[in-house]
C-alpha positions, 0 to 999 in steps of 0.5 A: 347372038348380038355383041356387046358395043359392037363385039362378041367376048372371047370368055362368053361361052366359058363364062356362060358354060360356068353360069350353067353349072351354077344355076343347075347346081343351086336347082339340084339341092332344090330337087327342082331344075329351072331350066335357063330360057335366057341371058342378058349381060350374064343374067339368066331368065329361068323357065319359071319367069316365062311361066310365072310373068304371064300368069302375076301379069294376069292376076294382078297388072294385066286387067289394070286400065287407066282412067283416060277420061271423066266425062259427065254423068258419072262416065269414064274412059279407060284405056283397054276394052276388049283386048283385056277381056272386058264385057259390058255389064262386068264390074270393075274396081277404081283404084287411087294411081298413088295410094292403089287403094280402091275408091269407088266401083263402075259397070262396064257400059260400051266395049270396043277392041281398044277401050271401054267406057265405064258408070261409076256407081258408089263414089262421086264423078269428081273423086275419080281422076285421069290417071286413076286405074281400073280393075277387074275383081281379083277373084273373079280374074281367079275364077276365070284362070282355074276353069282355064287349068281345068281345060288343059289337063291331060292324064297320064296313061302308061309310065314306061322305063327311062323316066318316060310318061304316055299322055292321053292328049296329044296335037289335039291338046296343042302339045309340040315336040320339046314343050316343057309341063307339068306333072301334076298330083291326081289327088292334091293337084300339086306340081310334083315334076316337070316334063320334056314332050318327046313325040307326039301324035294326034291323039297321045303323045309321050314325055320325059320326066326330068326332075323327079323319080319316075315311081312318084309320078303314077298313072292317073296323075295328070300333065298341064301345060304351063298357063303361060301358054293360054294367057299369053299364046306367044311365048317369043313375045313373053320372052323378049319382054322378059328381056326388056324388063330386065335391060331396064332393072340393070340400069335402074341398078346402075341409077341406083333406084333399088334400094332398101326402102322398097320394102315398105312400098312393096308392103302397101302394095301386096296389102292393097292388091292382096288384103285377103289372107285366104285369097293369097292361099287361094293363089298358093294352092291353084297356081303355085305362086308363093308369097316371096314370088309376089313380093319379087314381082311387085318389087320389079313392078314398082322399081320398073314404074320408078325407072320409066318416070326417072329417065322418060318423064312423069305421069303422074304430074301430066296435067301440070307438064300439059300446062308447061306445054301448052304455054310453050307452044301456044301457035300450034292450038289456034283454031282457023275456023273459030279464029282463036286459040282453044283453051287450055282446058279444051286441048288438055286431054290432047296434050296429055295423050301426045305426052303418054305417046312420047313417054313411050315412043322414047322408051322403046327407042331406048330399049333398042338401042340396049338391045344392040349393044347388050349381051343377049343369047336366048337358048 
């Protein structure tokens, strides 16, 4: 646990014991328990934001690649490759940076483990900028997470007293003693409880239902690990990200950026990621995500983006701040072997590159600092 400013409260574990009772109090009238993962300065991170966060940044930010460079030939390069699941020859999308409207389509032509190039095929070069953001087809990346789900269900064998399940999968399905699943109806393929893993051995392991009747789980239905686990296999990770996010969301609270005109951004962006009323039901019905969950998380997205560029710098104006810096600076891009200074159109990617480099060296030095002298108890 660390202190804040250097020393821990007195009150915390009252305060938090409080905290507790209220959250489960809230989850009780709900028939559901959102288990609390987290708490940062008297925040909590629930269970469902380790399950959902992963699987929102999947669907609809974690395949989106800048545009780092337009070369000739209707040729880009992006910023991601093989670490985003890219292949050669797979389609993607070319949205605006600001508007996130799509403008053209490119083919996938090289891949390498941390970037890609791409063949614009139905736009001119000229109308895609660095800067501008790539994606792979939202219900092709859908298409890819259901044969996933469909690979980690397990049937339940035996329902015994005490709210206990036998499952028919057990090291061999990667599950560990105290992993929390879910419960899933045979017919309907609904979330109708979650699930505590209580032991395990290599082929069956049992679990204890901790929020639903044990008569309306029936042999038969079937237990899924949370998709968190296959997007993401490092849960730590997805947690300490979680925390960061919401040590930047506190202080864009304290900047005062959440404000009420969000709404109208959050409607253009749910609009242009999800223009397609059946592919927001698809959403809802494979993977539980309802239409608030995807406004909460654009919302966060976009107040986050808004943060970064208020208290690090712009990169939407990074050929203009390239411009500054070059004028700036003007010794450090003098070429000794052409005996003369490179033009600024020649240095422009290098600077741009040293400033996103910046933005984000700058960005995790901040985050350190708030994670000393915050309140933060992960459990």
């Amino acid at each position: 646990m660390k202190a804040r400013n250097g020393r821990a409260s007195r009150h915390k574990p009252f305060i938090f014991l409080l905290f507790l009772i209220n959250i489960n109090t809230i989850a009780q009238k709900e028939n559901t328990i959102d288990y609390v993962v987290a708490v940062v300065n008297d925040e909590a991170i629930t269970q469902s934001a380790l399950e959902n966060e992963p699987l929102l940044n999947h669907l609809l930010w974690k395949s989106d690649l800048q545009v780092q460079e337009v070369r000739l030939n209707s040729v880009i390069v992006l910023s991601g490759g093989e670490d985003y699941g890219l292949v050669s020859n797979s389609i993607v999308e070319v949205l605006d940076q600001e508007t996130r409207q799509k403008i053209a389509h490119a083919r996938i032509k090289q891949v390498d483990p941390r970037r890609a190039t791409a063949v614009i095929s139905d736009s001119p070069t000229q109308t895609v900028k660095i800067g501008h953001f790539v994606r792979r087809p939202l219900m092709d990346v859908m298409k890819e997470l259901v044969l996933i789900d469909r690979k980690l269900v397990t049937p339940i064998i035996d329902v015994a007293p005490n709210n206990i399940i036998v499952l028919s999968g057990g090291m061999n399905y990667g599950f560990a003693p105290r992993d929390i699943v879910d419960v899933l109806d045979q017919e309907t393929r609904q979330k109708i409880a979650h699930a505590r893993i209580k032991q395990v051995d290599p082929r069956r392991a049992t679990a204890v239902i901790s929020d639903s009747p044990t008569q309306t789980v029936k042999i038969g239905h079937f237990v899924q690990r949370p998709l968190v686990e296959i997007i993401l296999l490092d849960v730590r990770t997805v947690l300490n990200e979680l925390i960061d996010r919401k040590l930047m969301m506190q202080e864009a609270d304290r900047l005062g950026i959440p404000l009420a005109r969000w709404k109208g951004k959050i409607d253009e962006e749910l609009k242009a990621t999800l223009n397609n009323e059946i592919l927001l039901k698809e959403i809802n019905q494979k993977f539980g995500l309802e239409v608030e969950e995807i406004r909460e998380w654009l919302r966060t997205k976009l107040i986050l983006n808004e943060f970064r560029d208020r208290r690090f710098g712009r990169t939407d104006n990074l050929k203009q701040q390239a411009a500054e810096y070059y004028s700036h600076h003007p010794n450090e891009f003098y070429d000794q072997k052409l005996s003369r200074k490179r033009s600024f159109e020649e240095v422009l990617q290098e600077i741009q590159n040293r400033l996103r480099n910046q933005i984000n060296i700058d960005l995790e030095e901040w985050l350190k600092q708030q994670r000393s002298s915050s309140y933060i108890l992960k459990l």
